[in-house]
Phi, psi and omega in degrees: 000323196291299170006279192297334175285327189262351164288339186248345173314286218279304166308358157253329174289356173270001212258321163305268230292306196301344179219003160094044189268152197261151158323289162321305186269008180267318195275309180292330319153310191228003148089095154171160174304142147353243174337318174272359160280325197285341201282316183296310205247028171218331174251288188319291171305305163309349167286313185263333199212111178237006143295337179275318183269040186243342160260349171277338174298288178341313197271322166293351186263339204266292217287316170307321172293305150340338188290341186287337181287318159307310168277010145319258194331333183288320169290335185277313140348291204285299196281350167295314181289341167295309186320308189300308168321328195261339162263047167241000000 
């Protein structure tokens, strides 16, 4: 079992560095939770391979300083697609 655990650490962490991918969409991505990706590419992953996770932090610390933007935009999004709808 640890095998297969510390194996998937590292496939989602390279799959985070190879696309700049968020947490979220790393868990969507392989069918599995939140909390079990940050636990796999923040605990799990320094254990077994900790040149890759010293580069998925980076890319999780970049998408974190980012995130008020993205739910800007997201949000900004959503009332634009109300605006349009309510002028039909």
């Amino acid at each position: 079992m640890n095998g297969i655990v510390e194996e998937r650490a590292v496939k989602l962490g390279e799959f985070i560095v190879e696309t700049g991918a968020t947490v979220r969409v790393c868990a969507k991505k392989y069918g599995i939770s939140k909390s079990t990706v940050h636990k796999d590419v923040s605990e799990r992953l320094k254990q077994c391979d900790p040149g890759l996770y010293v580069k998925v932090k980076e890319v999780m610390e970049f998408n974190k300083a980012e995130r008020h933007i993205r739910g800007g935009i997201a949000t900004r999004n959503k009332y634009k697609a109300k605006a349009k709808n309510a002028g039909h």
